[in-house]
C-alpha positions as a LaTeX table, in Angstrom:
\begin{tabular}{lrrr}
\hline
Residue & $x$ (\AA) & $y$ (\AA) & $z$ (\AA) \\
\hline
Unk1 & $-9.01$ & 1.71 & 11.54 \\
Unk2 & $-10.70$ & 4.81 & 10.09 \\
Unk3 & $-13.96$ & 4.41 & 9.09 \\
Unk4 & $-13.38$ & 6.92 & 5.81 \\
Unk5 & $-10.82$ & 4.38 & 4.38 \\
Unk6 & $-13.12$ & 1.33 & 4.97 \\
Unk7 & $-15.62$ & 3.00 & 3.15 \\
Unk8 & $-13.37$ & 4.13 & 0.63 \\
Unk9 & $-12.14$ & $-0.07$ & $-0.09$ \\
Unk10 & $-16.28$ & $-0.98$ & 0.24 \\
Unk11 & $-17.19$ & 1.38 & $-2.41$ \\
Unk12 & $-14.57$ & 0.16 & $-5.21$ \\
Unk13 & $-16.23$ & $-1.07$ & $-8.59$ \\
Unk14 & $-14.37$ & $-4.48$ & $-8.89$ \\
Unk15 & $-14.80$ & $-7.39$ & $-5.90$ \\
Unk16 & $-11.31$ & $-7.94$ & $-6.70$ \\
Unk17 & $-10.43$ & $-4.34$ & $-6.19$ \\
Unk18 & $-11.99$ & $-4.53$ & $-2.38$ \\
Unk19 & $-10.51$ & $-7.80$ & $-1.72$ \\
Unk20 & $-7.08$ & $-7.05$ & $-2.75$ \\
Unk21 & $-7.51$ & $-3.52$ & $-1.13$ \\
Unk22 & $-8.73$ & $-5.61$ & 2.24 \\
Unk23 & $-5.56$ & $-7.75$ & 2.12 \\
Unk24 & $-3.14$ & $-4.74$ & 1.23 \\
Unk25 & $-4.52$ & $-2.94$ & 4.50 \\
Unk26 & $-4.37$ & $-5.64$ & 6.87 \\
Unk27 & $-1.01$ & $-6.05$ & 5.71 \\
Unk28 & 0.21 & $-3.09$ & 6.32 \\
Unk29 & $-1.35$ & $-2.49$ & 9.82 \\
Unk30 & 0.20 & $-6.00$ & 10.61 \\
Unk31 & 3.66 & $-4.57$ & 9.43 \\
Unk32 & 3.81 & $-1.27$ & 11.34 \\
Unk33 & 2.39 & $-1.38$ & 14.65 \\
Unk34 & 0.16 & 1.71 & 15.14 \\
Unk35 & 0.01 & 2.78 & 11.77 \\
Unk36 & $-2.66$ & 5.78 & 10.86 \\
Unk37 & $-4.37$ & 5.41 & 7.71 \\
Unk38 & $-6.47$ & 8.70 & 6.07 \\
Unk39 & $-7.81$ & 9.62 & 2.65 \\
Unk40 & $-5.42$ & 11.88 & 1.20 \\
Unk41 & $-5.76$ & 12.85 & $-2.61$ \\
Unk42 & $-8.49$ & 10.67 & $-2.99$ \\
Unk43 & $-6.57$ & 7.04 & $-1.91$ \\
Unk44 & $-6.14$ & 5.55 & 1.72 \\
Unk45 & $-2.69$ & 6.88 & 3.19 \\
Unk46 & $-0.91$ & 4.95 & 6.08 \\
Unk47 & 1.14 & 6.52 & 8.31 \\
Unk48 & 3.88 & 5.52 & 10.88 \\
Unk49 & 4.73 & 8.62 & 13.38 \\
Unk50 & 2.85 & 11.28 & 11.12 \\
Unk51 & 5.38 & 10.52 & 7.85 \\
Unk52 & 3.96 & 8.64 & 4.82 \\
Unk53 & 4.74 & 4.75 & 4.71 \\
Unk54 & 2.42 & 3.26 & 2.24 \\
Unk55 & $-0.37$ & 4.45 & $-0.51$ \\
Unk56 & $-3.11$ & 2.19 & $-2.07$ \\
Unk57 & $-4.03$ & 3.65 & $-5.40$ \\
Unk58 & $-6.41$ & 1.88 & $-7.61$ \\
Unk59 & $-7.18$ & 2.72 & $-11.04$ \\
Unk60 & $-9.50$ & 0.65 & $-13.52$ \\
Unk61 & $-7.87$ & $-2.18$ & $-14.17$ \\
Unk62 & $-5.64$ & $-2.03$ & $-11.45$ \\
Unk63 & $-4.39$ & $-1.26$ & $-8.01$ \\
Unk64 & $-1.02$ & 0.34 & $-7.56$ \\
Unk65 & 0.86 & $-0.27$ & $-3.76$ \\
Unk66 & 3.10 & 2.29 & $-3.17$ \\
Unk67 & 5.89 & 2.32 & $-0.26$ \\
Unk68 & 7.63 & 5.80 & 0.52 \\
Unk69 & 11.16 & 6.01 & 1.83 \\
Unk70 & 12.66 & 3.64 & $-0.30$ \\
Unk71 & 16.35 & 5.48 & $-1.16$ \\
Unk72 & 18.94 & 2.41 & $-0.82$ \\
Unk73 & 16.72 & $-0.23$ & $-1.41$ \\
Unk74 & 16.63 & $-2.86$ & $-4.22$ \\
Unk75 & 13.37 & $-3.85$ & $-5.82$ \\
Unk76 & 12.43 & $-6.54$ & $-8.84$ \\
Unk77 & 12.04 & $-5.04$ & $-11.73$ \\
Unk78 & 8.46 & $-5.26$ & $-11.61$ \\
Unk79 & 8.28 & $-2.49$ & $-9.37$ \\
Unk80 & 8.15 & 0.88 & $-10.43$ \\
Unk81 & 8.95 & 4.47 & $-9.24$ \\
Unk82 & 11.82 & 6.99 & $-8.66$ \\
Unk83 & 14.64 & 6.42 & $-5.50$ \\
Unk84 & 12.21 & 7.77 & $-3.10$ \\
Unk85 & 9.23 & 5.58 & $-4.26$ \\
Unk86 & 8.84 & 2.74 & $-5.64$ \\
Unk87 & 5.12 & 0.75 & $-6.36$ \\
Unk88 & 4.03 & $-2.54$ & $-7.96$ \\
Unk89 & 0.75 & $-2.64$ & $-10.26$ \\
Unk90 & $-1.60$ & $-5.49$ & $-9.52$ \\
Unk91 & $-3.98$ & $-6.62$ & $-11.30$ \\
Unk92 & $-7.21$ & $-8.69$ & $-11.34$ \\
Unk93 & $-5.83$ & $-12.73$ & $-11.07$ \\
Unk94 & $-2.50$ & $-11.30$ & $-9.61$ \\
Unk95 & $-1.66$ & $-13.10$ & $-6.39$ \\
Unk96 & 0.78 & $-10.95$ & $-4.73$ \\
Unk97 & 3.42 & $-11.96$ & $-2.09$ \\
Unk98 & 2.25 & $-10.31$ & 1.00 \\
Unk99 & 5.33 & $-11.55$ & 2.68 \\
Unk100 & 7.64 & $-9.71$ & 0.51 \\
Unk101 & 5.35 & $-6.57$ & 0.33 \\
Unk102 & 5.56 & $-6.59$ & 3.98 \\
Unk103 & 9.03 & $-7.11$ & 4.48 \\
Unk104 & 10.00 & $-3.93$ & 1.89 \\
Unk105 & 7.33 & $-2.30$ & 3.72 \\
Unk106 & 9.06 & $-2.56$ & 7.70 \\
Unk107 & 12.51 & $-2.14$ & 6.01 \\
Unk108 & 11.41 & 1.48 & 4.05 \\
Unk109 & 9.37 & 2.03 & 7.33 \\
Unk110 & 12.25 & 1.84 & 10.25 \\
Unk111 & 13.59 & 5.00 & 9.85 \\
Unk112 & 9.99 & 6.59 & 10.16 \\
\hline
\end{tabular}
């Protein structure tokens, strides 16, 4: 794991924020076997064969996942984002299914 991003997830304002963060990254690395992760644009990036997979973006109140190479795929409505993109916003109490992040995540990812 890169040392930049694990400083990045210690140094959010909310306990919440790093927790969730914590959970979000594990995930992912659990998900895509050899995964890179790097700050890029100011939010941890993870990587499977040098292409984009997955973004954690936090904001105030909330953090945003993001999984890339989604064309084709169906989401619930309470994820956002165009064809190519899609997030969900999660917020402080939320108790997200890792489960189903993870499965969108290795189906967006297998083409990578």
């Amino acid at each position: 794991m890169n040392p930049e991003v694990s400083t990045f997830i210690e140094n959010l304002s909310s306990p919440w924020q790093v927790q969730l963060c914590g959970q979000l990254r594990h995930m992912v690395h659990e998900t895509i076997s050899g995964a890179e992760e790097k700050i890029q644009y100011k939010k941890p990036h993870f990587l499977k064969n040098g292409q984009f997979a997955a973004v954690i973006s936090p904001s105030k109140d909330a953090i945003a996942f993001m999984i890339m190479n989604t064309v084709g795929m169906a989401f619930p409505k309470d994820f956002e984002g165009p064809a190519e993109r899609k997030w969900i916003k999660l917020r402080e109490g939320d108790k997200p299914d890792l489960a189903q992040l993870s499965g969108y995540l290795k189906q967006a990812s297998e083409s990578l």
